[in-house]
PDB file of the backbone (N, CA, C, O) and the ligand in Angstrom, with CONECT records:
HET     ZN  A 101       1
ATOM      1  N   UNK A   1       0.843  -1.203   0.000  1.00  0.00           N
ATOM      2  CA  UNK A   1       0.000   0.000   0.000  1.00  0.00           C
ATOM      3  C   UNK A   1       0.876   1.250   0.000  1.00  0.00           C
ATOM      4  O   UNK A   1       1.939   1.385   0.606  1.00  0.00           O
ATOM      5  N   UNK A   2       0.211   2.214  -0.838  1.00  0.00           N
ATOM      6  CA  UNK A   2       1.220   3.466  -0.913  1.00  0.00           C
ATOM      7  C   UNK A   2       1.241   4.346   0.174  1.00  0.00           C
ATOM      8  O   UNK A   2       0.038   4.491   0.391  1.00  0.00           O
ATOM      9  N   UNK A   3       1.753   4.928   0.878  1.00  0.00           N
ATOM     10  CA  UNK A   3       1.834   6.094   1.387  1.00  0.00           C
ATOM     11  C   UNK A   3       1.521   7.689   1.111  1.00  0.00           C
ATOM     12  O   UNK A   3       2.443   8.503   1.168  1.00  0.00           O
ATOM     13  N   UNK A   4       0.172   8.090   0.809  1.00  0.00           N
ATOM     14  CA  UNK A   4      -0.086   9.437   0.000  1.00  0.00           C
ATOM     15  C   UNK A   4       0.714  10.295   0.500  1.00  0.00           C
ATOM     16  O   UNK A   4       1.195  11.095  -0.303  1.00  0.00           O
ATOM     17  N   UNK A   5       1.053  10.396   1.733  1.00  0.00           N
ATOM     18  CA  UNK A   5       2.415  11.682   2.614  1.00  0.00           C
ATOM     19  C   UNK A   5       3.742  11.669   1.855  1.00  0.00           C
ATOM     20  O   UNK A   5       4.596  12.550   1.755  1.00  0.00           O
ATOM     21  N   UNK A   6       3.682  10.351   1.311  1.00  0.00           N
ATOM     22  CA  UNK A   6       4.777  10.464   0.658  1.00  0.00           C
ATOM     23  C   UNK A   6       5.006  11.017  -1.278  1.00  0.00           C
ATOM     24  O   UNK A   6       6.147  11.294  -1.646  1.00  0.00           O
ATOM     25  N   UNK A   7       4.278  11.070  -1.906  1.00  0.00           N
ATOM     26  CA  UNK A   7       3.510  11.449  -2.732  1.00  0.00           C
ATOM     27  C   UNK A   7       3.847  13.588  -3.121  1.00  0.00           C
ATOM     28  O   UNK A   7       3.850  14.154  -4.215  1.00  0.00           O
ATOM     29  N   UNK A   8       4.057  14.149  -1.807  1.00  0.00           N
ATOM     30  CA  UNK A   8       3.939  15.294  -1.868  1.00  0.00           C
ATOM     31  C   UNK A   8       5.378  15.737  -2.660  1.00  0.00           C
ATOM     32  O   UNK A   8       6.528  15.303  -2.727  1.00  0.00           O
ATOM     33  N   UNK A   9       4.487  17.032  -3.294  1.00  0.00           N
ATOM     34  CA  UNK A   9       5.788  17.850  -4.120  1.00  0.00           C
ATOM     35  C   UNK A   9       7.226  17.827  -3.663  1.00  0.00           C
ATOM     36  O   UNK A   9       7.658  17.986  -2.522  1.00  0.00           O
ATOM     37  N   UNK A  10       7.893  17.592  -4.807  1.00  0.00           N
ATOM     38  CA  UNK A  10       9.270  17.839  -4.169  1.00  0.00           C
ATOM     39  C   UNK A  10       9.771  19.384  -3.763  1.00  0.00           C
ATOM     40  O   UNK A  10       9.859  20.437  -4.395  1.00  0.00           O
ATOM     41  N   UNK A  11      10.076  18.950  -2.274  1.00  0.00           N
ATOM     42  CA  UNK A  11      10.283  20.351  -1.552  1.00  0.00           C
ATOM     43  C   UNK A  11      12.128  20.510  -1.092  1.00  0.00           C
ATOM     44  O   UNK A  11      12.767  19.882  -0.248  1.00  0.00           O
ATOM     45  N   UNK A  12      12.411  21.220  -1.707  1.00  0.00           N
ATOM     46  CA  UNK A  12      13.943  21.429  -1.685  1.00  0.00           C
ATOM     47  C   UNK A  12      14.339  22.102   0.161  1.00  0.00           C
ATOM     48  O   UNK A  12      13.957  23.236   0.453  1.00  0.00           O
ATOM     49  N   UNK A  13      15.093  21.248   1.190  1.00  0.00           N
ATOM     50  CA  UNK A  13      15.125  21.918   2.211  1.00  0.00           C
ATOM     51  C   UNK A  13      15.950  22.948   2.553  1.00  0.00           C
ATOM     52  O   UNK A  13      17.105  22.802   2.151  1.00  0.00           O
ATOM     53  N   UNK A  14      15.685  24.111   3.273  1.00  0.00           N
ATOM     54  CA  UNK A  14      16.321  25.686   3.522  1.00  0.00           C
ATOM     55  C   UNK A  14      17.550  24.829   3.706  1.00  0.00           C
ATOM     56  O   UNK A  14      18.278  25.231   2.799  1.00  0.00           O
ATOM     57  N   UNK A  15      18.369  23.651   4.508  1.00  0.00           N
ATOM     58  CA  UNK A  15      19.812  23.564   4.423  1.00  0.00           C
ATOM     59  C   UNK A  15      20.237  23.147   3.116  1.00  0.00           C
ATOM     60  O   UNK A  15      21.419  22.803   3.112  1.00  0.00           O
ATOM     61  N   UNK A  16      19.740  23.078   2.165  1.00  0.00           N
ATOM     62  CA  UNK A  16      20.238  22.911   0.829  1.00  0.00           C
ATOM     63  C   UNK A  16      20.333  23.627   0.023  1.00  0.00           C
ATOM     64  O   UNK A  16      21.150  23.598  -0.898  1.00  0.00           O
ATOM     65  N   UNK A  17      19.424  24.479   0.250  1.00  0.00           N
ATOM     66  CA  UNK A  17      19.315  26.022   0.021  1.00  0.00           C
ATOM     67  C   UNK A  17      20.745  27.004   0.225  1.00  0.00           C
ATOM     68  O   UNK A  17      21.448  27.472  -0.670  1.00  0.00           O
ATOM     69  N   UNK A  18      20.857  27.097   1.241  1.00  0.00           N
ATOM     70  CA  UNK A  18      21.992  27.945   2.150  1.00  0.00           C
ATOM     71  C   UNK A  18      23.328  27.585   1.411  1.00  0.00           C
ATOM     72  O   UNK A  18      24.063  28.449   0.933  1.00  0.00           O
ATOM     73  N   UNK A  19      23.613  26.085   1.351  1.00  0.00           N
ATOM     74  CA  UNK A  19      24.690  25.244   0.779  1.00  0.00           C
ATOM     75  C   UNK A  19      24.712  25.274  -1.089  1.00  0.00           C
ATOM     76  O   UNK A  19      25.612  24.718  -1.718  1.00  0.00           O
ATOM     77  N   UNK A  20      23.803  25.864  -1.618  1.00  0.00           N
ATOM     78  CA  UNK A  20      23.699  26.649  -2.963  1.00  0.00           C
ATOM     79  C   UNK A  20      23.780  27.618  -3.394  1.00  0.00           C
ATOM     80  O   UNK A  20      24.107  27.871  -4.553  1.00  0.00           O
ATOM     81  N   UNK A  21      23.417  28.584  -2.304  1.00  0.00           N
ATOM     82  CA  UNK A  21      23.587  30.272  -2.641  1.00  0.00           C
ATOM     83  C   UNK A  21      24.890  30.733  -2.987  1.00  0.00           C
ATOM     84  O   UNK A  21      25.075  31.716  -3.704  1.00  0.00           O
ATOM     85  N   UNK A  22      25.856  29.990  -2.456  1.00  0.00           N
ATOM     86  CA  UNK A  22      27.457  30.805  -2.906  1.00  0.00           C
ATOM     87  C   UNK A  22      27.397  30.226  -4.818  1.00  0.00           C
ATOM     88  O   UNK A  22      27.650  31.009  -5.734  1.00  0.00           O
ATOM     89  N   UNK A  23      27.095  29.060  -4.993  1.00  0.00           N
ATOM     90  CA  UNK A  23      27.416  28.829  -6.205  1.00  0.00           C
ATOM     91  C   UNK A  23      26.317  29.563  -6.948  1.00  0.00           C
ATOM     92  O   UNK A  23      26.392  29.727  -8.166  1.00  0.00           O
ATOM     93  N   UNK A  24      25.079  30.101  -6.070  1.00  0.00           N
ATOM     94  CA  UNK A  24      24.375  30.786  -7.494  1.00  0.00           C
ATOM     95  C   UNK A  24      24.579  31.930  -7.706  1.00  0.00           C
ATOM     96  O   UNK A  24      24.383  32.284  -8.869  1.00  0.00           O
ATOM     97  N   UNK A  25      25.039  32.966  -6.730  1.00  0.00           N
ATOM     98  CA  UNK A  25      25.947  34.077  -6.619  1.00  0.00           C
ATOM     99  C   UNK A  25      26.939  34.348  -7.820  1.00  0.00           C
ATOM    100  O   UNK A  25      27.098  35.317  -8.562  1.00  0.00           O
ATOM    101  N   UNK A  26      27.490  33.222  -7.728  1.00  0.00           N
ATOM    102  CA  UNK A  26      28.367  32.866  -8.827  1.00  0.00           C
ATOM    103  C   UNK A  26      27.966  32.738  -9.913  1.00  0.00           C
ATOM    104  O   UNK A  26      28.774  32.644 -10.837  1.00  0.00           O
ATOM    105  N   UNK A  27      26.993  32.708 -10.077  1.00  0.00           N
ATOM    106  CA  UNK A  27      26.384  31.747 -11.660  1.00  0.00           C
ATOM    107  C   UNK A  27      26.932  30.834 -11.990  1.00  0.00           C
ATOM    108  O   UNK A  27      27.381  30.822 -13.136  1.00  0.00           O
ATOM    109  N   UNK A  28      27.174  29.379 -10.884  1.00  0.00           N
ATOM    110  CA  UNK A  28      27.734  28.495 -11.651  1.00  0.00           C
ATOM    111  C   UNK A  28      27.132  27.433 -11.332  1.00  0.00           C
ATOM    112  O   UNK A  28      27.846  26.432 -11.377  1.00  0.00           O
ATOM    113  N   UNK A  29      25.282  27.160 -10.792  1.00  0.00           N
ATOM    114  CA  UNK A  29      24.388  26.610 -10.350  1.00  0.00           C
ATOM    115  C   UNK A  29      23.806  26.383 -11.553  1.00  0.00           C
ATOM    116  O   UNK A  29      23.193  27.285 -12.124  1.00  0.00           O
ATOM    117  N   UNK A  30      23.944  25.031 -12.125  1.00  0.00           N
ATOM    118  CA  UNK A  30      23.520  24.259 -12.704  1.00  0.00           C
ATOM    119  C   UNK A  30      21.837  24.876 -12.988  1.00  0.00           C
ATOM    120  O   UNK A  30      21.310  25.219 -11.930  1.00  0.00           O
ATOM    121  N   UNK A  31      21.100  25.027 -14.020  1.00  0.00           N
ATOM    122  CA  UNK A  31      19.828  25.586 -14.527  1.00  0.00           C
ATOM    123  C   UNK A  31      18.852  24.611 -13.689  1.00  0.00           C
ATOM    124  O   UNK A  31      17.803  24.971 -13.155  1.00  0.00           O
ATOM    125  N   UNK A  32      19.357  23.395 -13.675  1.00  0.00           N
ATOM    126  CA  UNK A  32      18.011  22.696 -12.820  1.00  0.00           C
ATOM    127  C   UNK A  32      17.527  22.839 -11.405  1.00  0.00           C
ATOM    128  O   UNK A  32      16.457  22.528 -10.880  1.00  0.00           O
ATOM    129  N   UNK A  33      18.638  23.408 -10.931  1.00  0.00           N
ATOM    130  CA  UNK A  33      19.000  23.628  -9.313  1.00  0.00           C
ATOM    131  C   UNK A  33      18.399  25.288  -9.240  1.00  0.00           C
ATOM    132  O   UNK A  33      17.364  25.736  -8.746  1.00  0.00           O
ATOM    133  N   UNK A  34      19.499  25.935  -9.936  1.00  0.00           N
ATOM    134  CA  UNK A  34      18.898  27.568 -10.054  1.00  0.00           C
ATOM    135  C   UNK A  34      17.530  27.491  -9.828  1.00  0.00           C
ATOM    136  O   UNK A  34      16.988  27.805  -8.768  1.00  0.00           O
ATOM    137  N   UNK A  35      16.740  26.902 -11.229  1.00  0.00           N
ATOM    138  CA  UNK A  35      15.576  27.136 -10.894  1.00  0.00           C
ATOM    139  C   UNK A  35      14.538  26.581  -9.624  1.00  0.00           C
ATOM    140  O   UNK A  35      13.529  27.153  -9.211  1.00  0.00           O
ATOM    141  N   UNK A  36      15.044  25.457  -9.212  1.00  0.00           N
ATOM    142  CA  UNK A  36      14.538  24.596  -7.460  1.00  0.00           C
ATOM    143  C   UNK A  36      14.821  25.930  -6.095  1.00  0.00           C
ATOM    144  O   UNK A  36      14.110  26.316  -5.167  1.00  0.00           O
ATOM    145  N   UNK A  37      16.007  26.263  -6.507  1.00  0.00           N
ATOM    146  CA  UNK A  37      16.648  27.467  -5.530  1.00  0.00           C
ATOM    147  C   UNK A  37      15.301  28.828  -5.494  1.00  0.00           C
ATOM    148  O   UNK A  37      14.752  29.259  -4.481  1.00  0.00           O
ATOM    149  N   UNK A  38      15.009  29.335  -7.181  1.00  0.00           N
ATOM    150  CA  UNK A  38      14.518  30.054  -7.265  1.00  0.00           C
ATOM    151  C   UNK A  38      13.082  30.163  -6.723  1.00  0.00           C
ATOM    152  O   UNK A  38      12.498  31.135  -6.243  1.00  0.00           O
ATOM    153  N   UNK A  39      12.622  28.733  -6.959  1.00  0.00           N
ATOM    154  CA  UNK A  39      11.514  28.438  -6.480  1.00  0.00           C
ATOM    155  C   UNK A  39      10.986  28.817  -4.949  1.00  0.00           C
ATOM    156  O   UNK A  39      10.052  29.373  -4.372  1.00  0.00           O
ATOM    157  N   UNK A  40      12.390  28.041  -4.666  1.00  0.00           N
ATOM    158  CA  UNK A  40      12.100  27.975  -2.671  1.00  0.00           C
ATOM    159  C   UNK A  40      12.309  29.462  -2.556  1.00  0.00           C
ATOM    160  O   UNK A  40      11.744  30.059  -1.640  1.00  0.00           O
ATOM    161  N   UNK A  41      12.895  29.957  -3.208  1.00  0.00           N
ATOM    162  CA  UNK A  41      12.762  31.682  -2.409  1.00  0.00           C
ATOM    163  C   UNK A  41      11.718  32.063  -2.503  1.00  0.00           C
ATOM    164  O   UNK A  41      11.363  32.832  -1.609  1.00  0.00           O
ATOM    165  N   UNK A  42      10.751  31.747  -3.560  1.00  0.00           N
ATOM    166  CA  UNK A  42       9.504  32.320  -3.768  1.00  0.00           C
ATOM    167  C   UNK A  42       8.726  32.239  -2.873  1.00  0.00           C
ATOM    168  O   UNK A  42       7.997  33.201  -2.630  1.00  0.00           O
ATOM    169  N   UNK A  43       8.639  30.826  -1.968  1.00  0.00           N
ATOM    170  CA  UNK A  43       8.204  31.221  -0.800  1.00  0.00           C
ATOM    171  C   UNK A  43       8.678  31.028   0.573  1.00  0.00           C
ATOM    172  O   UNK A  43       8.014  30.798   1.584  1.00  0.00           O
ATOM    173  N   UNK A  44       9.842  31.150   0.441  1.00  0.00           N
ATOM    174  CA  UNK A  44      10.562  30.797   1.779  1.00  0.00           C
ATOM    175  C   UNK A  44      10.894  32.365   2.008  1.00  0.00           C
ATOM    176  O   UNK A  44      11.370  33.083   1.129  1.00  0.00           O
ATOM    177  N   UNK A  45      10.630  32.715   3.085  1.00  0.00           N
ATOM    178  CA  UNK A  45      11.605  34.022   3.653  1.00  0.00           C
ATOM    179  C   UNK A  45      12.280  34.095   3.975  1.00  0.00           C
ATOM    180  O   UNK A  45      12.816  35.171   3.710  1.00  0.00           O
ATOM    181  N   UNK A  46      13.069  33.170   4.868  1.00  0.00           N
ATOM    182  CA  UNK A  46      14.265  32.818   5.899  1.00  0.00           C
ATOM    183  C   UNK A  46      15.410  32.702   4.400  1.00  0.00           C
ATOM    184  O   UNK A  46      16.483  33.294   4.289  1.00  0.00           O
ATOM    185  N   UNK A  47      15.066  32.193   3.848  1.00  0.00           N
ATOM    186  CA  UNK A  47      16.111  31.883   2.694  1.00  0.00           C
ATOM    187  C   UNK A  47      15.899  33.137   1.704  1.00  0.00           C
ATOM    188  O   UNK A  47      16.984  33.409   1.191  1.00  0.00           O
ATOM    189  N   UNK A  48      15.083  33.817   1.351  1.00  0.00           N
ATOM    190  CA  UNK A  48      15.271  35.131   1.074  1.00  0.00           C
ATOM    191  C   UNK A  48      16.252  36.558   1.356  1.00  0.00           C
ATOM    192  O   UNK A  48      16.831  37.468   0.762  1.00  0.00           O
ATOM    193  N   UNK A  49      16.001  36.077   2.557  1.00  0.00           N
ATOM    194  CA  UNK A  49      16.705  37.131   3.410  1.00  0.00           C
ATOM    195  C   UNK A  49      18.141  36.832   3.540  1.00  0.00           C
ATOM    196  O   UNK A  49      18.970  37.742   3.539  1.00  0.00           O
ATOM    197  N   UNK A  50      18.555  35.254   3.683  1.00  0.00           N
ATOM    198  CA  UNK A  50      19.855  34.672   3.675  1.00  0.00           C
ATOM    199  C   UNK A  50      20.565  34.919   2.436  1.00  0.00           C
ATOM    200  O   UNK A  50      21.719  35.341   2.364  1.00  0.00           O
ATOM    201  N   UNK A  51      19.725  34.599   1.365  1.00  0.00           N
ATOM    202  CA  UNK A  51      20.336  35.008   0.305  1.00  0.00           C
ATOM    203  C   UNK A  51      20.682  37.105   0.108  1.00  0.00           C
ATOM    204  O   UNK A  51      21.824  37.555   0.010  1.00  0.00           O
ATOM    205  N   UNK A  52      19.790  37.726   0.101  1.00  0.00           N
ATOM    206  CA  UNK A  52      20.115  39.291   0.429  1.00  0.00           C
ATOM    207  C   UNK A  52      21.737  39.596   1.226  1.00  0.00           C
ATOM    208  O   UNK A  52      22.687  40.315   0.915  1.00  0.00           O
ATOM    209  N   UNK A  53      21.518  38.810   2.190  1.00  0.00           N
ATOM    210  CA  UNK A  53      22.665  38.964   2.945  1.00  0.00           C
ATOM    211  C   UNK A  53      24.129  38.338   2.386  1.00  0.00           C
ATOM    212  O   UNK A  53      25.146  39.031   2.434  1.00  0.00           O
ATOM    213  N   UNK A  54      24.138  37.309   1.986  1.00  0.00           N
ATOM    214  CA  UNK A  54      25.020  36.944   1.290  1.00  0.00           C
ATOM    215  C   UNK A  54      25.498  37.554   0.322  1.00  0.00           C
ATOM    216  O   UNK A  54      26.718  37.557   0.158  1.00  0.00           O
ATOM    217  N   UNK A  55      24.456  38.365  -0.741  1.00  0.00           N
ATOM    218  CA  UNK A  55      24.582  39.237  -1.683  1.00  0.00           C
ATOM    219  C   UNK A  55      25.362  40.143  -1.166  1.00  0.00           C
ATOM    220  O   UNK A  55      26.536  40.112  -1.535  1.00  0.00           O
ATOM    221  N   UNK A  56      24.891  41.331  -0.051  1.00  0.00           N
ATOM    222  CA  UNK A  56      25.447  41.994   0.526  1.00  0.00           C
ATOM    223  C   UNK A  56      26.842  42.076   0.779  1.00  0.00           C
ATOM    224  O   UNK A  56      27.526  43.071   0.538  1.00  0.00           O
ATOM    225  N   UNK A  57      27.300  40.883   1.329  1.00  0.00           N
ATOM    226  CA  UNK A  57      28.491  40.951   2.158  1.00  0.00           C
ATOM    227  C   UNK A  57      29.310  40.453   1.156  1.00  0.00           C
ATOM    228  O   UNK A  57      30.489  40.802   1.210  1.00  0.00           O
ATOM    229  N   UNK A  58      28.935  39.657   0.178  1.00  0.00           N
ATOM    230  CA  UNK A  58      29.576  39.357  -1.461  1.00  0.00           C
ATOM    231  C   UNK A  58      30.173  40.585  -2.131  1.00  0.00           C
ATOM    232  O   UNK A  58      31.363  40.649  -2.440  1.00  0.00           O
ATOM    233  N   UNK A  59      29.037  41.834  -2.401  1.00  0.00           N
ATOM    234  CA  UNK A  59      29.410  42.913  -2.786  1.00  0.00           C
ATOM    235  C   UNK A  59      30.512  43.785  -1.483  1.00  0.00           C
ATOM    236  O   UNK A  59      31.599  44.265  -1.805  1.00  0.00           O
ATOM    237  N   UNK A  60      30.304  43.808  -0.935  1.00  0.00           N
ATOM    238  CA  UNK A  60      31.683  44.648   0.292  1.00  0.00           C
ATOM    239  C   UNK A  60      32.823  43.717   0.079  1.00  0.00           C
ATOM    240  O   UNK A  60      33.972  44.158   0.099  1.00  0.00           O
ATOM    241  N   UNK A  61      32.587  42.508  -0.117  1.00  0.00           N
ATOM    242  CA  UNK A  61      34.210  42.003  -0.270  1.00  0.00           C
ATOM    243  C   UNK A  61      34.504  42.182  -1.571  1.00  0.00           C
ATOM    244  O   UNK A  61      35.689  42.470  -1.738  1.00  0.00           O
ATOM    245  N   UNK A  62      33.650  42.095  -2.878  1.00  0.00           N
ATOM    246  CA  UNK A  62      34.000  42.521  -3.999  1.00  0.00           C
ATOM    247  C   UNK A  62      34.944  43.637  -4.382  1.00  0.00           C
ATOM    248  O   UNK A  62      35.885  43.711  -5.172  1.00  0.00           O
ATOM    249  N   UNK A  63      34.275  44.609  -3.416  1.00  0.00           N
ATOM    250  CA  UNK A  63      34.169  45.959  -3.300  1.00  0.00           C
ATOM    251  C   UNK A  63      35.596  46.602  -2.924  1.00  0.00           C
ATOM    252  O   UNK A  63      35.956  47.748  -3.193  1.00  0.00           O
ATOM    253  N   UNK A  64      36.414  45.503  -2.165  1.00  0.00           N
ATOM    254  CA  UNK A  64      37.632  45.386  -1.832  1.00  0.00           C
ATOM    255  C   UNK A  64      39.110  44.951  -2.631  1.00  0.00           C
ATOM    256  O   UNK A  64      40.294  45.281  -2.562  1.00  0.00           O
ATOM    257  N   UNK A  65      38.242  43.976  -3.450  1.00  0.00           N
ATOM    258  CA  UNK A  65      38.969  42.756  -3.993  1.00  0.00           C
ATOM    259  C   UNK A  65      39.486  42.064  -3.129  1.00  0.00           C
ATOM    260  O   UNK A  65      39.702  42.435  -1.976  1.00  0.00           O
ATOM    261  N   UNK A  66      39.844  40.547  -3.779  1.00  0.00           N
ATOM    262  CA  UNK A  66      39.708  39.531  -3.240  1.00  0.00           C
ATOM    263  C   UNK A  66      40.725  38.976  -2.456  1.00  0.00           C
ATOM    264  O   UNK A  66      40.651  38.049  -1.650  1.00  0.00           O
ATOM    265  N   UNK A  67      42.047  39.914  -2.918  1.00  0.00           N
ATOM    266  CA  UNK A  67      43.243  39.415  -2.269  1.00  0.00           C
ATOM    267  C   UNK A  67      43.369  40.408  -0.722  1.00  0.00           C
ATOM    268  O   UNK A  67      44.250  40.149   0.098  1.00  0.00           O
ATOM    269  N   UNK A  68      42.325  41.581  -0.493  1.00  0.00           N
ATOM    270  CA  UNK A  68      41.945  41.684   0.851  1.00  0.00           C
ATOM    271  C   UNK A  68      41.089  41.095   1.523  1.00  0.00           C
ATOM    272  O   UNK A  68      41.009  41.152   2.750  1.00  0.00           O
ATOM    273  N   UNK A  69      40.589  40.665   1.014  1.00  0.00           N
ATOM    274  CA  UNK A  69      39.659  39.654   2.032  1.00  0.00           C
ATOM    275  C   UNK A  69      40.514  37.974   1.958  1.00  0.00           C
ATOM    276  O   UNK A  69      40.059  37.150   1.166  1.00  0.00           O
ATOM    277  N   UNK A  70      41.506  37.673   2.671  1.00  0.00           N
ATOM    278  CA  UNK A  70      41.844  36.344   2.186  1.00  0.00           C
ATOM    279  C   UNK A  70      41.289  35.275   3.421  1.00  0.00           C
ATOM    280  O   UNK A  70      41.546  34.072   3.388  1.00  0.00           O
ATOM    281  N   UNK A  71      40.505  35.909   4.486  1.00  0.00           N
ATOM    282  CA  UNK A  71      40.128  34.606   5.401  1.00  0.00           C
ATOM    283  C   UNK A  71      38.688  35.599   6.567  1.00  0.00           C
ATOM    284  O   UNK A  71      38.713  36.776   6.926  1.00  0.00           O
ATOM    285  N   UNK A  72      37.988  34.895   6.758  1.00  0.00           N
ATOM    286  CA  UNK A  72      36.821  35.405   7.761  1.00  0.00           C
ATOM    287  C   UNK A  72      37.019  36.122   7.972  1.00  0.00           C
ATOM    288  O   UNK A  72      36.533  37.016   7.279  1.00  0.00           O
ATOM    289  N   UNK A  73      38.073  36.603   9.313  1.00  0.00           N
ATOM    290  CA  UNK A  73      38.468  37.341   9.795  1.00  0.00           C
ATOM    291  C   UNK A  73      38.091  38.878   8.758  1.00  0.00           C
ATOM    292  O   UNK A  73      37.140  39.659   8.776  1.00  0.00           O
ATOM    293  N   UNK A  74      38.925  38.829   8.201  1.00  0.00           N
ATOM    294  CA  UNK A  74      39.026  39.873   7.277  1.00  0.00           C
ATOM    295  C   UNK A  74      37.753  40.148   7.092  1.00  0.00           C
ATOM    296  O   UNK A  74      37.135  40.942   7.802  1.00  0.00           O
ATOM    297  N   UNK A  75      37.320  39.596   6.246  1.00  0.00           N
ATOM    298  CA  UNK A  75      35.898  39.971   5.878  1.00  0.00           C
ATOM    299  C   UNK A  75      34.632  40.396   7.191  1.00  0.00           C
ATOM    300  O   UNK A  75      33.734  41.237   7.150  1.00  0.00           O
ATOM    301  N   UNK A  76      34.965  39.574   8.126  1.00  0.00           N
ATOM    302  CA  UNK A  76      34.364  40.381   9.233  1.00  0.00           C
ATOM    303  C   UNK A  76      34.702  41.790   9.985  1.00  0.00           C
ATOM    304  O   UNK A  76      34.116  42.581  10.723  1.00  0.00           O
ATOM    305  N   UNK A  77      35.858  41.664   9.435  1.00  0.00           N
ATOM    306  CA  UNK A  77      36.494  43.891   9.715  1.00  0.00           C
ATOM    307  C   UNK A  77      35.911  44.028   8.678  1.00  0.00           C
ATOM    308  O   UNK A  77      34.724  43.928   8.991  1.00  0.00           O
ATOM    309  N   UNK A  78      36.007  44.269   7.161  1.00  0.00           N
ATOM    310  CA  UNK A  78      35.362  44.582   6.628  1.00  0.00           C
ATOM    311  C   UNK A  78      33.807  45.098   6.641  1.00  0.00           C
ATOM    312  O   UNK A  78      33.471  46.252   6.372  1.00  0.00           O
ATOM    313  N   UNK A  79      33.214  44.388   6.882  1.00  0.00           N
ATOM    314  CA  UNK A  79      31.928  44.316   7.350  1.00  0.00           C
ATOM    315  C   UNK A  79      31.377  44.844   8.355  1.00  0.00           C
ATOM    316  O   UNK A  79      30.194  45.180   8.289  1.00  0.00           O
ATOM    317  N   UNK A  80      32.132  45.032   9.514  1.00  0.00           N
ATOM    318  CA  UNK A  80      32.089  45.928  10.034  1.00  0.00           C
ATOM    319  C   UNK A  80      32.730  47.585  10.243  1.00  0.00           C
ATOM    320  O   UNK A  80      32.428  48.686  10.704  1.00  0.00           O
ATOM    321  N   UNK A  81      33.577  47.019   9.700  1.00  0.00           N
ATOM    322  CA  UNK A  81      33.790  48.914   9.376  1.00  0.00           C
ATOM    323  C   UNK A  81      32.879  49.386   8.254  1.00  0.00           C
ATOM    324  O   UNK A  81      32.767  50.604   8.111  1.00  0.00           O
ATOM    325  N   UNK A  82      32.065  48.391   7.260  1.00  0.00           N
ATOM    326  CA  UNK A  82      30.875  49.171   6.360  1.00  0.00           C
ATOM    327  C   UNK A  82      29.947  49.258   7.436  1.00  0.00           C
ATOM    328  O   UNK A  82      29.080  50.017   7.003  1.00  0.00           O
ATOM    329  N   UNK A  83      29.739  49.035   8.195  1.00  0.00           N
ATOM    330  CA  UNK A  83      28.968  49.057   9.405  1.00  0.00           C
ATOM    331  C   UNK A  83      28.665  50.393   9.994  1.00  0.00           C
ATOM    332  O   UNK A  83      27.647  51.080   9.904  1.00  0.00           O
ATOM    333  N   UNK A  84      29.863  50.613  10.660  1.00  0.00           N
ATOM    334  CA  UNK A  84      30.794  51.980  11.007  1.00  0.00           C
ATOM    335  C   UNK A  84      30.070  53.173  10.289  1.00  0.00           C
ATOM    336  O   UNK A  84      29.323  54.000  10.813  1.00  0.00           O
ATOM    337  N   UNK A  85      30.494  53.072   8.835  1.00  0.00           N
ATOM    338  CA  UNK A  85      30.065  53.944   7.922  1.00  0.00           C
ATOM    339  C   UNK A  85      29.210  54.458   8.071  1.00  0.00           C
ATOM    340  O   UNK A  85      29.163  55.672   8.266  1.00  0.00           O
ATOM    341  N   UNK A  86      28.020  53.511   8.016  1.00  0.00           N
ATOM    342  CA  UNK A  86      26.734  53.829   7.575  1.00  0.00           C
ATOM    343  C   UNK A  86      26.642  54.122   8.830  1.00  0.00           C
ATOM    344  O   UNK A  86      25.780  54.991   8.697  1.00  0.00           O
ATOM    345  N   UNK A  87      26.915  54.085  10.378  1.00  0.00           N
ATOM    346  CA  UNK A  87      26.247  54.688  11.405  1.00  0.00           C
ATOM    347  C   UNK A  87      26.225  56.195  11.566  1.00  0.00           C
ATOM    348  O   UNK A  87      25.529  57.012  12.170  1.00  0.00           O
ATOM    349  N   UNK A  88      27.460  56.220  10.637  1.00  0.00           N
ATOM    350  CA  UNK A  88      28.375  57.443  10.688  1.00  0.00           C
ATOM    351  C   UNK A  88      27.108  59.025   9.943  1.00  0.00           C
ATOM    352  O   UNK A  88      26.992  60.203  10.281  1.00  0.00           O
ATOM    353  N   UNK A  89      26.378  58.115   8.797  1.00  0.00           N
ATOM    354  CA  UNK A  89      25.504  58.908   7.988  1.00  0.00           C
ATOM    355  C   UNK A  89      24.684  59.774   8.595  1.00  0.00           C
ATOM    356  O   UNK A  89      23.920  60.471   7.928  1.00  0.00           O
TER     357      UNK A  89
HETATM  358 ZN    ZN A 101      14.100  28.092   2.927  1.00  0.00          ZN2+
END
């Protein structure tokens, strides 16, 4: 006998999500995935917002180039001295 619970749409989970956003950032997320990714943002918020943020802090290290940001650390001064800034406004 089948299981109808089991039956339900395939639902891509927010930790698989999270573990995709750097490569779609990138554009180097495979079209079948992109679009599963794209999906779950549509209605996920938590992963909306994760992704924004990632964007964010992508662009400030961009913003630097890459051979200043070479480990966390860094990028967390970074990030916070854009921090700084904007309190500064
Ligand atoms: Zn999610």
């Amino acid at each position: 006998m089948k299981n109808p619970f089991r039956r339900a749409p395939r639902h891509v989970p927010c930790i698989e999500i999270v573990e995709l956003v750097t490569d779609y950032l990138e554009g180097t997320l495979p079209d079948a995935e992109r679009r599963a990714l794209e999906h779950h943002l549509g209605d996920c918020e938590d992963c909306s917002s994760y992704l924004e943020q990632m964007r964010e802090t992508r662009r400030i290290a961009g913003a630097l180039g890459p051979e200043d940001v070479p480990d966390h650390d860094g990028l967390m001064a970074a990030f916070r001295a854009y921090q700084a800034e904007r309190a500064d406004e």
